[in-house]
C-alpha atoms as a printed R data frame, in Angstrom:
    type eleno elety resid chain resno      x       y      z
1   ATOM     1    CA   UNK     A     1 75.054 -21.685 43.071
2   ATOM     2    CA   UNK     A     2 76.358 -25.338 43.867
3   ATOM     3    CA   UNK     A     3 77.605 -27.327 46.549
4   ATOM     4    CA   UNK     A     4 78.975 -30.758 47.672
5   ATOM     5    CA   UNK     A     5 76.714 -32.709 50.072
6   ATOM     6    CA   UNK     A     6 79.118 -33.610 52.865
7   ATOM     7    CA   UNK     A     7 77.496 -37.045 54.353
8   ATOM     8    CA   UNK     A     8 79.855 -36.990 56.938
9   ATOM     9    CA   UNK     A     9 80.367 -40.168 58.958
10  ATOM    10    CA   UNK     A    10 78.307 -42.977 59.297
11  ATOM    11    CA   UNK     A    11 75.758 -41.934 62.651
12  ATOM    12    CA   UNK     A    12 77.250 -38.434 62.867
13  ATOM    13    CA   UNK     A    13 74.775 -35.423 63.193
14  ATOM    14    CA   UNK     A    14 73.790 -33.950 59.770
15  ATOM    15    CA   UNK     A    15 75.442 -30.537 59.238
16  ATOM    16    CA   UNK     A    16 72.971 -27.717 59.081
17  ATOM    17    CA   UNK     A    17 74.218 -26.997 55.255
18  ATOM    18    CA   UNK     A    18 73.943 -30.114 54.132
19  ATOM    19    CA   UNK     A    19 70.042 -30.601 55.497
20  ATOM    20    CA   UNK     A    20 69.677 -26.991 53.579
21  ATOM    21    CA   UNK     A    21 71.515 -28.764 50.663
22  ATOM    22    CA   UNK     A    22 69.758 -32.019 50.142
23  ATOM    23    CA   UNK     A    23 66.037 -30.261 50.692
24  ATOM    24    CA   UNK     A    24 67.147 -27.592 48.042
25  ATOM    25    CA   UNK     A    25 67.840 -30.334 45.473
26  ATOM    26    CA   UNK     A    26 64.502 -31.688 45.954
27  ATOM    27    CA   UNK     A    27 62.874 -28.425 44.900
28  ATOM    28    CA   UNK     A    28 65.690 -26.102 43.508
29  ATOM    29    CA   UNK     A    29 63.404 -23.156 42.323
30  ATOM    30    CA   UNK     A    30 61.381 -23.030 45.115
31  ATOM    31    CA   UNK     A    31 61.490 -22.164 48.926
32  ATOM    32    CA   UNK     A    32 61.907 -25.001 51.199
33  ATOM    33    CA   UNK     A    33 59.016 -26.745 52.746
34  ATOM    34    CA   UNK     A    34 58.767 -24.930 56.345
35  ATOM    35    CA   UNK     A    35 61.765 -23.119 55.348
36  ATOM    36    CA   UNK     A    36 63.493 -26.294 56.461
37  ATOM    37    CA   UNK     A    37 62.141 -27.122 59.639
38  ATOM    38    CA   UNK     A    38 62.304 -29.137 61.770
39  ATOM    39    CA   UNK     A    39 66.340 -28.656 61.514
40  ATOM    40    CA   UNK     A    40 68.367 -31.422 62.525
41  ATOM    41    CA   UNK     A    41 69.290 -30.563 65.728
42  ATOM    42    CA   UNK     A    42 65.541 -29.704 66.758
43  ATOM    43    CA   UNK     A    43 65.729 -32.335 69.674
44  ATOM    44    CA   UNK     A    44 68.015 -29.709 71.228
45  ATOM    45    CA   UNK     A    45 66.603 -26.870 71.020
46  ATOM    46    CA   UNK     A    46 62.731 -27.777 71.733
47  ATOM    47    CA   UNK     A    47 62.950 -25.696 75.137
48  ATOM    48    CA   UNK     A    48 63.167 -21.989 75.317
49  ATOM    49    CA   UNK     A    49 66.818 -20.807 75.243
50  ATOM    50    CA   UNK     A    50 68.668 -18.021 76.925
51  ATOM    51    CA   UNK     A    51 66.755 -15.055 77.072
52  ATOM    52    CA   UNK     A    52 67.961 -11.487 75.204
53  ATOM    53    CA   UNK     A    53 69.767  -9.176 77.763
54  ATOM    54    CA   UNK     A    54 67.726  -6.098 79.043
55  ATOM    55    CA   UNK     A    55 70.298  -4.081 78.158
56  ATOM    56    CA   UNK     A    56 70.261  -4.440 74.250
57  ATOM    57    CA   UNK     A    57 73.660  -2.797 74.227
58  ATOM    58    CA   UNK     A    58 75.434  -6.147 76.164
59  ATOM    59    CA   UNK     A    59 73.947  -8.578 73.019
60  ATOM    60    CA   UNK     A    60 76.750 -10.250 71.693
61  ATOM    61    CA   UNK     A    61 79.143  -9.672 74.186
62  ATOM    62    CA   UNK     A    62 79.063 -13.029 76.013
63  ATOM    63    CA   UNK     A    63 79.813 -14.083 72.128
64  ATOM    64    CA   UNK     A    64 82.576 -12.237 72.029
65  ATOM    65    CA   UNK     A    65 84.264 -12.980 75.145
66  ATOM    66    CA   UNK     A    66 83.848 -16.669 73.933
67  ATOM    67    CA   UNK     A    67 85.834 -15.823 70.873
68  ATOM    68    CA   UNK     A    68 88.289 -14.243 72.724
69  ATOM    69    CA   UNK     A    69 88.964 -16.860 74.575
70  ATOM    70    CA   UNK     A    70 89.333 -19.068 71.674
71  ATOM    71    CA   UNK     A    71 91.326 -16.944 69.189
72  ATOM    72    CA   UNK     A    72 93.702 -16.439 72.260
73  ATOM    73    CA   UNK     A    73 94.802 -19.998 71.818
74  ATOM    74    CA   UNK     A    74 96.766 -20.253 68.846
75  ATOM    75    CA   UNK     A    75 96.333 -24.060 68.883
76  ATOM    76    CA   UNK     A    76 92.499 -23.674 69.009
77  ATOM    77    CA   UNK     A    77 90.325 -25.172 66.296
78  ATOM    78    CA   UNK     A    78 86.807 -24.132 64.910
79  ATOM    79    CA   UNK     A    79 85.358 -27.302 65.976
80  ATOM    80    CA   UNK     A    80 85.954 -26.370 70.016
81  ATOM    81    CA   UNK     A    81 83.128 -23.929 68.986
82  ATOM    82    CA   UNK     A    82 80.257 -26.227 67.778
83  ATOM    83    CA   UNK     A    83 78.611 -26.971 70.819
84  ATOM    84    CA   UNK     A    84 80.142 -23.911 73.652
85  ATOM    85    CA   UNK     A    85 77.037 -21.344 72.602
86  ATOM    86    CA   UNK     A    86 74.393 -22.797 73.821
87  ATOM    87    CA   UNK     A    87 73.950 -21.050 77.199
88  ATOM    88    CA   UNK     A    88 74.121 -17.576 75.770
89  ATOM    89    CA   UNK     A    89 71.614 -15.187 74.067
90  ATOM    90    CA   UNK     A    90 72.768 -15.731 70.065
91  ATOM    91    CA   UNK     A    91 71.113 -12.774 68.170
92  ATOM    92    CA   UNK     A    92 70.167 -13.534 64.438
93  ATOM    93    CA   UNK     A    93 71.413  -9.773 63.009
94  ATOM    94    CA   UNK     A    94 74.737  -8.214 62.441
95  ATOM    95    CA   UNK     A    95 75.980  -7.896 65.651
96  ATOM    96    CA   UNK     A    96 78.811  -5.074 66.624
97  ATOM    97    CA   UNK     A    97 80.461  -7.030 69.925
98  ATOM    98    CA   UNK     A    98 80.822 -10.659 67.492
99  ATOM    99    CA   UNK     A    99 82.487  -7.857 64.345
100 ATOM   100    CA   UNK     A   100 84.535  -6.315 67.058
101 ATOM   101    CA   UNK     A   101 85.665  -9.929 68.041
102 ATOM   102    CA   UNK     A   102 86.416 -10.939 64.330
103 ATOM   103    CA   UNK     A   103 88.559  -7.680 63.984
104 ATOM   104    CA   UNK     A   104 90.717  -8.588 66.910
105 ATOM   105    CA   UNK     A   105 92.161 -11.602 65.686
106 ATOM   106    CA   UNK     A   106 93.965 -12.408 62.164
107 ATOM   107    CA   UNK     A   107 91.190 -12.124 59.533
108 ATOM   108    CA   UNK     A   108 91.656 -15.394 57.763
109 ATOM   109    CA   UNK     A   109 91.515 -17.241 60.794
110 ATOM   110    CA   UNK     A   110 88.490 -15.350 61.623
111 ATOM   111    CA   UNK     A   111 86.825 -15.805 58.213
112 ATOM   112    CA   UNK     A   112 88.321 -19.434 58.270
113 ATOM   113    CA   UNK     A   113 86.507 -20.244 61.376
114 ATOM   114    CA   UNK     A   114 83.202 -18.316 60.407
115 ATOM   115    CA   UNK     A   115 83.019 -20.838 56.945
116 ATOM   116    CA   UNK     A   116 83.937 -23.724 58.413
117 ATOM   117    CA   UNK     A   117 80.973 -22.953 61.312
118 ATOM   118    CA   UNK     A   118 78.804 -22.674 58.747
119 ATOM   119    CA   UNK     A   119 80.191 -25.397 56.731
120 ATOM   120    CA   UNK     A   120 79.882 -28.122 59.318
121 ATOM   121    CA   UNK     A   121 78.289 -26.992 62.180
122 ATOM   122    CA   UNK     A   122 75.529 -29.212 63.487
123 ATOM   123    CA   UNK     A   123 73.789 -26.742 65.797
124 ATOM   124    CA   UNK     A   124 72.192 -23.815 64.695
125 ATOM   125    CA   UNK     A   125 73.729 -21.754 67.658
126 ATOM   126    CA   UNK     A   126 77.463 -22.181 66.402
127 ATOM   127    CA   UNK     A   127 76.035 -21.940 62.313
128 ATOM   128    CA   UNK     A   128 74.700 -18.122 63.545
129 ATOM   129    CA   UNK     A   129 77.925 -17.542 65.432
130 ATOM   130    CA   UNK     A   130 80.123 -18.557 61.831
131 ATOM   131    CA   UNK     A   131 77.781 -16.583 59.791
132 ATOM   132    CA   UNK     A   132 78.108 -13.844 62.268
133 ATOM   133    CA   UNK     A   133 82.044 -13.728 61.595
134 ATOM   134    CA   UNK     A   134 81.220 -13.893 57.650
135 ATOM   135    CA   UNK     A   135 79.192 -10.870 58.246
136 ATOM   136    CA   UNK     A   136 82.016  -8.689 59.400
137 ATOM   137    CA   UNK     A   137 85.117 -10.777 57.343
138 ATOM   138    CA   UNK     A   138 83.696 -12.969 54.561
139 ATOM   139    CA   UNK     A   139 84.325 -12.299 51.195
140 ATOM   140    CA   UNK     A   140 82.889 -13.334 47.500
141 ATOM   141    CA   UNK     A   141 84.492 -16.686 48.037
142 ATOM   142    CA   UNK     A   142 81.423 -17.013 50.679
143 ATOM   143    CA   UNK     A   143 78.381 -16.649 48.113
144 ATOM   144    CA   UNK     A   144 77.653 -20.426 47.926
145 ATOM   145    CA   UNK     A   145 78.215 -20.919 51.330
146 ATOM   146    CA   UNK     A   146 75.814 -18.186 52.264
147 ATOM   147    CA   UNK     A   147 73.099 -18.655 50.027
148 ATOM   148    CA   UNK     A   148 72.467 -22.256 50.850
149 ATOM   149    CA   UNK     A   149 72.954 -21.902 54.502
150 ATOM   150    CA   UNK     A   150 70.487 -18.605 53.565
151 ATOM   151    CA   UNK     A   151 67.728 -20.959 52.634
152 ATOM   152    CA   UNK     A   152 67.263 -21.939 56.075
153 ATOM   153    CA   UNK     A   153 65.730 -18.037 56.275
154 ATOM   154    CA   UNK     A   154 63.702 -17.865 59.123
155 ATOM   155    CA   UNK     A   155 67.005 -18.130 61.039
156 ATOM   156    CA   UNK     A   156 70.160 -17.628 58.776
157 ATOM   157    CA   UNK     A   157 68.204 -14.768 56.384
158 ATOM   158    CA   UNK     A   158 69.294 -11.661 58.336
159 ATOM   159    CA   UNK     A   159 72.784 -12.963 58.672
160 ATOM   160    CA   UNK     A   160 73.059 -14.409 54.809
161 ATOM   161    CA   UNK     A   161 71.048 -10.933 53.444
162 ATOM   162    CA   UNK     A   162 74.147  -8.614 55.604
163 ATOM   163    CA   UNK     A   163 76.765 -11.190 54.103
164 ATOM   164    CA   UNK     A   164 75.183 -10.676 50.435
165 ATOM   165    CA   UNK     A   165 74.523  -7.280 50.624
166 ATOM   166    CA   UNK     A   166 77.917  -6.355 51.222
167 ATOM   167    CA   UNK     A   167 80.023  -8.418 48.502
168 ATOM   168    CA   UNK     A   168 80.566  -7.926 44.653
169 ATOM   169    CA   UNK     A   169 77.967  -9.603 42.826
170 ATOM   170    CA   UNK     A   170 75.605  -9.179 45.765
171 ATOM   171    CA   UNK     A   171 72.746  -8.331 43.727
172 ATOM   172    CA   UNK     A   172 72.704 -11.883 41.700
173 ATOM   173    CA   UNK     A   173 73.494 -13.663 44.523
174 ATOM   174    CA   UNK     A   174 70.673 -11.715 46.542
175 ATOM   175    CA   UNK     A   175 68.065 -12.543 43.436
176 ATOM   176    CA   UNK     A   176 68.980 -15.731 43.419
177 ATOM   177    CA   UNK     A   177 68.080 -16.243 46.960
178 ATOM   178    CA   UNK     A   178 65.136 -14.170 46.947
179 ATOM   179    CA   UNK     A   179 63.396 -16.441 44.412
180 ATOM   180    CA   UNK     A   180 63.562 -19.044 47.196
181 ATOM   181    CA   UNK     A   181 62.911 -18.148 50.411
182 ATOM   182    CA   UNK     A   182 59.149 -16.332 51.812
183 ATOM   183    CA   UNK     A   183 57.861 -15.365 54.874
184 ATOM   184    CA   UNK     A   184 60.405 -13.522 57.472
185 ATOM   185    CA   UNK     A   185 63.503 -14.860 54.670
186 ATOM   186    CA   UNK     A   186 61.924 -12.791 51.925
187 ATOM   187    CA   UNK     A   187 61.644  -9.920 54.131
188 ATOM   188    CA   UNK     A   188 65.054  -9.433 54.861
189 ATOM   189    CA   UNK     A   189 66.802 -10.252 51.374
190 ATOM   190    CA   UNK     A   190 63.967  -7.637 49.629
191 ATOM   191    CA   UNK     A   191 64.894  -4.915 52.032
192 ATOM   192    CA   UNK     A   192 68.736  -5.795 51.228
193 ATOM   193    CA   UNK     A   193 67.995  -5.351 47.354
194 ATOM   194    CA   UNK     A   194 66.104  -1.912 48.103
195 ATOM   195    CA   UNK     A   195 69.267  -0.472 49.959
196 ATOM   196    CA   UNK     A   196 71.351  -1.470 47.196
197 ATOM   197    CA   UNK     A   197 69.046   0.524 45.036
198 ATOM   198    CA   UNK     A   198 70.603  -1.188 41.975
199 ATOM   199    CA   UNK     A   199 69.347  -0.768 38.554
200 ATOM   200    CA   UNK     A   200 70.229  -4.761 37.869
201 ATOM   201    CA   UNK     A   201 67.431  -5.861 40.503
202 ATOM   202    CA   UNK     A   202 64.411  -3.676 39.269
203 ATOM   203    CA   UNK     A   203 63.357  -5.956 36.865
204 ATOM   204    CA   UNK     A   204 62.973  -8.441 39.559
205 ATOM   205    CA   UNK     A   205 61.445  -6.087 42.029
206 ATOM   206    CA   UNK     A   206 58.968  -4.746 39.962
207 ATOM   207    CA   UNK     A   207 57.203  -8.568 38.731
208 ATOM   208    CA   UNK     A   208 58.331 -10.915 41.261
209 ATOM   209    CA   UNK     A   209 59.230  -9.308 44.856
210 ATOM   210    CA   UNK     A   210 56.024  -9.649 46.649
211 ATOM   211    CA   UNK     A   211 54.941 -13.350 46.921
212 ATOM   212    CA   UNK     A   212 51.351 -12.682 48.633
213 ATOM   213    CA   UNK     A   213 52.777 -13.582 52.088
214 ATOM   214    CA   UNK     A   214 51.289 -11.518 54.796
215 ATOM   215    CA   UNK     A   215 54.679 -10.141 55.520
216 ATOM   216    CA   UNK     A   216 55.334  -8.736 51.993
217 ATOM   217    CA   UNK     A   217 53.876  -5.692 53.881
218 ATOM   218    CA   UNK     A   218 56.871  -4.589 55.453
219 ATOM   219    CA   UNK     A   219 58.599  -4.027 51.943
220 ATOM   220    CA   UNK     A   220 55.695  -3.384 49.335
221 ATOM   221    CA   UNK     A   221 56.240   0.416 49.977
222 ATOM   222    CA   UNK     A   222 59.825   0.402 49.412
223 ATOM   223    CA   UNK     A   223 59.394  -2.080 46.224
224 ATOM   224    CA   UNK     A   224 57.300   0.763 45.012
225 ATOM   225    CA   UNK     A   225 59.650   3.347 45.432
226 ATOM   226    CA   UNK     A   226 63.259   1.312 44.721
227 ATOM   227    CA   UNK     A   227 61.723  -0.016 41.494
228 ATOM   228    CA   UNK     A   228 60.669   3.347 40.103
229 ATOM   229    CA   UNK     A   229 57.267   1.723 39.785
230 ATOM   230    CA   UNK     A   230 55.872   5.017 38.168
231 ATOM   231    CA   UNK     A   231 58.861   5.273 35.602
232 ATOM   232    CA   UNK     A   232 57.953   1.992 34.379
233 ATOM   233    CA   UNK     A   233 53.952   2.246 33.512
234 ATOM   234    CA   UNK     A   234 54.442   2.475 30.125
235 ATOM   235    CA   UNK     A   235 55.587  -1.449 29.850
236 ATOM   236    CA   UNK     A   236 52.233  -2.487 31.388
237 ATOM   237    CA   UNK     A   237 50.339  -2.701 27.716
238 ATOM   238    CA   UNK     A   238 52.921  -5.857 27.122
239 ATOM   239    CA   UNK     A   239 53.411  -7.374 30.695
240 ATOM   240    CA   UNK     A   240 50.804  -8.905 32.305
241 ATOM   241    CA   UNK     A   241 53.462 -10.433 35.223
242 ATOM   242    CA   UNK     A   242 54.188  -6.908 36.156
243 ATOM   243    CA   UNK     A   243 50.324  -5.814 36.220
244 ATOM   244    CA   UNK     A   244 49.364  -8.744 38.486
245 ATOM   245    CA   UNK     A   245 52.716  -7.697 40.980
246 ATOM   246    CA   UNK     A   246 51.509  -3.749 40.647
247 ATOM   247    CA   UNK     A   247 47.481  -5.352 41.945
248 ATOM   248    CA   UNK     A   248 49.628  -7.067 44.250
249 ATOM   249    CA   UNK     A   249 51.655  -3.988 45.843
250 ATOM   250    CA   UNK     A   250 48.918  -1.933 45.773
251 ATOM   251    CA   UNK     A   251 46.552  -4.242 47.768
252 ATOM   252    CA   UNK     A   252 49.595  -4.468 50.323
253 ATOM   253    CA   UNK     A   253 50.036  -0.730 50.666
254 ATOM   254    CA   UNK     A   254 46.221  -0.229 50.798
255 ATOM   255    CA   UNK     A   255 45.948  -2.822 54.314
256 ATOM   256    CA   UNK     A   256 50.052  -2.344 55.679
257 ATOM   257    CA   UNK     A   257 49.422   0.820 58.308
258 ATOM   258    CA   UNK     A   258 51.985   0.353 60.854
259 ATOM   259    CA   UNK     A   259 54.250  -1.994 59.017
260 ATOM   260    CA   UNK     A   260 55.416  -0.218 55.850
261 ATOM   261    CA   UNK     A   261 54.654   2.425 53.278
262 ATOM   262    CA   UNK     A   262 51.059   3.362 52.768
263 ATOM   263    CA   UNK     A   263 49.395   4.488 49.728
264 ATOM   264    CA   UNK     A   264 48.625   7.529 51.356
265 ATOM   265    CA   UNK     A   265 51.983   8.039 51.734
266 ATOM   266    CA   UNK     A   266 52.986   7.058 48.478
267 ATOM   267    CA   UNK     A   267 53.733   9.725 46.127
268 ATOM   268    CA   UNK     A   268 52.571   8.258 42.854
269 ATOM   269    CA   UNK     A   269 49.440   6.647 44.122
270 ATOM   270    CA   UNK     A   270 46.644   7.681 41.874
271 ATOM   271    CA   UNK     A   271 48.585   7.421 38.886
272 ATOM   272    CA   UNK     A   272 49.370   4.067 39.627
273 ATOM   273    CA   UNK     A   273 46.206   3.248 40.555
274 ATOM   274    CA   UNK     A   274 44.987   4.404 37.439
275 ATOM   275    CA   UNK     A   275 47.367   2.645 35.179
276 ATOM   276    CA   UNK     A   276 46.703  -0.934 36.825
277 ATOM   277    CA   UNK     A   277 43.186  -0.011 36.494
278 ATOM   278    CA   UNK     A   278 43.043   0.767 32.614
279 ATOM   279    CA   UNK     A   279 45.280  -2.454 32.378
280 ATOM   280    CA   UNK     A   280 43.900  -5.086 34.573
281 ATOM   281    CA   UNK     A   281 40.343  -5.152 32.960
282 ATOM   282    CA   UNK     A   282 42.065  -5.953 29.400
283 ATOM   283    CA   UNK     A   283 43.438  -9.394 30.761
284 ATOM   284    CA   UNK     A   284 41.629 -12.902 31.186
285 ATOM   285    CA   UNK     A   285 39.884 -12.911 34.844
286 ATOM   286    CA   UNK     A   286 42.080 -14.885 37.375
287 ATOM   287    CA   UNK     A   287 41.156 -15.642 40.916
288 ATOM   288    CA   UNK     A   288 44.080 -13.437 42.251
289 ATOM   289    CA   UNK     A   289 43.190 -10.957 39.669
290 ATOM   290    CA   UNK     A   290 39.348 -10.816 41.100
291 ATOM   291    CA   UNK     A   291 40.749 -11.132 44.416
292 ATOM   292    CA   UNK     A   292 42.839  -8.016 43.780
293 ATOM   293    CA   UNK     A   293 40.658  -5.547 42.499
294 ATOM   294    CA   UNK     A   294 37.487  -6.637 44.531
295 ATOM   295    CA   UNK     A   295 39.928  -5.989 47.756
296 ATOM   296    CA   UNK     A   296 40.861  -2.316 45.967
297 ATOM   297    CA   UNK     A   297 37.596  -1.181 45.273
298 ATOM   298    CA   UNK     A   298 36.457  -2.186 49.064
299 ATOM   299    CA   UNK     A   299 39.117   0.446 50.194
300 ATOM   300    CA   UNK     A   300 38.159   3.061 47.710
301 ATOM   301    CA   UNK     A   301 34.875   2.738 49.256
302 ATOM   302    CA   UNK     A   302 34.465   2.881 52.347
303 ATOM   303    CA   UNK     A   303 38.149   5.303 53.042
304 ATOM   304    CA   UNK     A   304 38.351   8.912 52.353
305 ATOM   305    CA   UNK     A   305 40.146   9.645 48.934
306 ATOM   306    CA   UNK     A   306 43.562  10.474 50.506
307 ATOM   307    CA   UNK     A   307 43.620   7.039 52.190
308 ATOM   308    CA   UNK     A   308 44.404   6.363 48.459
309 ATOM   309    CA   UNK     A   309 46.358   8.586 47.887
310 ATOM   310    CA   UNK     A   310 44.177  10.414 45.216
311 ATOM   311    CA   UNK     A   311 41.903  13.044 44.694
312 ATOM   312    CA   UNK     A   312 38.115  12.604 45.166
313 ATOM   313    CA   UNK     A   313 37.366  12.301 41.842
314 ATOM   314    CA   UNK     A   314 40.309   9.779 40.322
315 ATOM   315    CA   UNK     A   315 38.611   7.706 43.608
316 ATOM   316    CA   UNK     A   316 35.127   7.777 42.282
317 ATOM   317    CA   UNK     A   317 36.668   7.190 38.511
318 ATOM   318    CA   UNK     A   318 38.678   4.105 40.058
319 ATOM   319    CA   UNK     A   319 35.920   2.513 41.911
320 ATOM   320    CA   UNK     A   320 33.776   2.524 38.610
321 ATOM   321    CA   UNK     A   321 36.507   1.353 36.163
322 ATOM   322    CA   UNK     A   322 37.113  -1.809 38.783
323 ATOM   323    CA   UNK     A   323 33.613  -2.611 39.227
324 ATOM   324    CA   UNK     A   324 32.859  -2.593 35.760
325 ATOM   325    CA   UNK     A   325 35.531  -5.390 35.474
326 ATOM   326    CA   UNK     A   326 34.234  -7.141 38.584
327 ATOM   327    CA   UNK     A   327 30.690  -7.387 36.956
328 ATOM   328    CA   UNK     A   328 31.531  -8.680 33.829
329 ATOM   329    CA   UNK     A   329 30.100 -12.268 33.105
330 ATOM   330    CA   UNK     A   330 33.189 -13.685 32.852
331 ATOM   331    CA   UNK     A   331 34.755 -12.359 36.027
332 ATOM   332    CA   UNK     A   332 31.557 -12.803 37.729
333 ATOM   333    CA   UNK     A   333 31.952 -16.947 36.916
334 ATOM   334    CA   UNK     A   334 35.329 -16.882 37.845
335 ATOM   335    CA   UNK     A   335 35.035 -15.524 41.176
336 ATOM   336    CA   UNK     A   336 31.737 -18.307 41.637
337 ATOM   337    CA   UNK     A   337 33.533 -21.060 40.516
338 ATOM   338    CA   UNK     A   338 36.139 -20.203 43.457
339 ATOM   339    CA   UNK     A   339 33.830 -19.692 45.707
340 ATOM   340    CA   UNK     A   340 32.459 -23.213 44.574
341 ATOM   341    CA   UNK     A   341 36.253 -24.538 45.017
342 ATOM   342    CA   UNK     A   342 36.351 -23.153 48.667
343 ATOM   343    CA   UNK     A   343 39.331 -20.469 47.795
344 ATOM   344    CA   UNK     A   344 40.084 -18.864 50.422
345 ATOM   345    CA   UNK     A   345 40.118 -15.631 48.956
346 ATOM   346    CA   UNK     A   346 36.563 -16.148 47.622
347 ATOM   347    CA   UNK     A   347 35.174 -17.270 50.904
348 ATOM   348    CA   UNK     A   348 36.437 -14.106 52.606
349 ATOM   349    CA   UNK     A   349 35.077 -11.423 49.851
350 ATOM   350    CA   UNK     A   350 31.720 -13.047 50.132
351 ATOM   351    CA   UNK     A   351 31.629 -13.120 53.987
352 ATOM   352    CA   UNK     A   352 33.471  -9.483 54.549
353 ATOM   353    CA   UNK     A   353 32.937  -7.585 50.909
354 ATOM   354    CA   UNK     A   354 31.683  -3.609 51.939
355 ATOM   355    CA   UNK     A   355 27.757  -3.973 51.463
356 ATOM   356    CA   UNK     A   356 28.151  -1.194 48.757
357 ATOM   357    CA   UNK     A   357 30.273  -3.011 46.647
358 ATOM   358    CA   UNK     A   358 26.940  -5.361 45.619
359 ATOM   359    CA   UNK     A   359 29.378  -8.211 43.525
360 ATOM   360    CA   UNK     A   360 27.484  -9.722 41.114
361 ATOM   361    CA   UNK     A   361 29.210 -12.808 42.331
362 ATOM   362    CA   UNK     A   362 27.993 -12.712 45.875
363 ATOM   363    CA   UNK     A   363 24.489 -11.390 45.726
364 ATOM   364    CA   UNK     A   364 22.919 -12.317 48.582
365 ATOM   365    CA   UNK     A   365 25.271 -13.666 51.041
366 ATOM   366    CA   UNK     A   366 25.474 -12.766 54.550
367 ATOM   367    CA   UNK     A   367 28.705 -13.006 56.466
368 ATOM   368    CA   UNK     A   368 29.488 -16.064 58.448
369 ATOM   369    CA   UNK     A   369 26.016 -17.370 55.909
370 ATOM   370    CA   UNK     A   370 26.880 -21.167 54.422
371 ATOM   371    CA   UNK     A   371 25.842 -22.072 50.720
């Protein structure tokens, strides 16, 4: 991916792309800091805006009538749009009334007026109005655009995921993205890579999808499933990335009811299960690693087996094979000298740990008890 920072001219509003642009050269393998915020034209929109109608079917269709309007003038350039949206209700997702709009007029003026929205628009209301008309008439030409617009993600992710999902070379554009955004951003380019269901992206999904954001719950499940997670056990005696992303998805399905996929709703839970366990104990004790397993063995004590997904006796089996790693001496200091370091993660096992795990690393503690 690469693009041109536009400076524009001297005093003129920064263009939402080129704020995405300059922070993403500052840290180009990472997500942005805040996912961008505060955007540049946060002095405008600091106030509630238009509310969503109550009838979900009329969303977009103030939109519409705006382009209309417009594409009825021949004359008519994509700059009278930048700053005529701001009254109206601008939805985030692939929206039927702004495609229906786009397919009414010529399609390269549509798509011409959807890139250069995104291009140089200054307002985040007009940017989601020209990535709208890329969702229903962009192209492959549109990648770049769309994934650096797309790293603004808590905004332009739904939009730039639809966009992505739907062109050649999707997938590698999709990755590429998905390696740098998190929080609502990474939700909605994972689930794009799990409809595409392509063999190209299970690499990725099985070592690096989930991030440890809260919200990696929504997708762990279909990770699981997508990635052919159980196919793929054999590669765990020479992969310690992909056992540390299996501890991860399972500690998300074990804690996700209501959001996504449960493990006791996941077909190939205990074996799974039992493969991270034989695997996990064989590597050098992390943090995470404690954190994981400690979190695991709390579930397959104090839920009923099929919570797990597994018979009662591959839970009992479980429980002992992960607290025999847990007590080890070496574990055991590891998890201490967190504690000691004020991790987060070691804070909260010592103050809400099940009573009948009894950690060697947290003897006597009591919750909400200080050192």
């Amino acid at each position: 991916m690469s693009g041109t920072i536009g400076t524009g001219l001297p005093g003129s509003p920064t263009t939402l792309f080129d704020h995405a642009l300059q922070l993403h050269q500052l840290v180009p393998d990472e997500p942005l800091p805040r996912d961008g915020y505060p955007f540049p034209d946060d002095a405008l929109h600091r106030r509630r805006g238009p509310k969503a109608p109550e009838n979900r079917d009329l969303v977009g269709k103030d939109i519409a009538l705006i382009l209309d309007t417009h594409f009825a003038r021949a004359c008519a350039l994509p700059s009278e749009l930048v700053d005529v949206f701001h009254n109206v209700y601008i939805p985030i997702h692939h929206n039927e009334h702004i495609a229906a709009a786009a397919a009414r007029v010529d399609t390269e003026r549509a798509r011409q007026t959807g890139r250069w929205l995104v291009r140089h628009g200054t307002d985040r209301c007009s940017v989601t109005v020209g990535l709208a008309l890329l969702a229903a008439v962009g192209t492959a030409d549109d990648i770049p655009l769309i994934q650096t617009i797309g790293l603004l993600s808590d905004r332009f992710g739904p939009l730039a995921a639809h966009v992505l999902e739907r062109q050649t070379g999707g997938v590698e554009a999709l990755l590429w993205l998905a390696e740098r955004v998190t929080g609502w951003g990474r939700v909605y380019v994972v689930e794009a890579l799990c409809r595409l269901d392509d063999p190209a992206a299970r690499p990725w999904l099985l070592r690096r999808a989930c991030d440890g954001d809260f919200l990696n719950r929504y997708f762990a499940g279909q990770v699981a499933t997508v990635a052919r997670l159980h196919e793929a056990l054999a590669d765990l005696d020479t992969d310690s990335e992909m056992v540390d992303h299996i501890g991860r998805l399972l500690h998300l399905m074990s804690d996700c009811g209501g959001m996504g996929l449960t493990l006791a709703h996941y077909p190939h839970s205990g074996v799974v299960l039992e493969a991270h366990a034989r695997h996990v104990g064989s590597l050098s004790p992390t943090i995470e690693r404690y954190f994981t397993i400690a979190v695991l063995t709390q579930h397959l004590t104090t839920q009923p087996p099929k919570a797990a997904g597994c018979t009662k006796a591959q839970q009992e089996a479980l429980r002992a094979t992960y607290l025999e790693v847990l007590d080890r001496e070496e574990w055991t200091q590891t998890a201490r000298a967190g504690f000691a370091a004020d991790d987060n993660r070691m804070r909260w096992l010592a103050d809400h740990r099940a009573p009948q795990l009894r950690l060697r690393a947290f003897p006597d503690r009591e919750p909400g008890a200080e050192e």
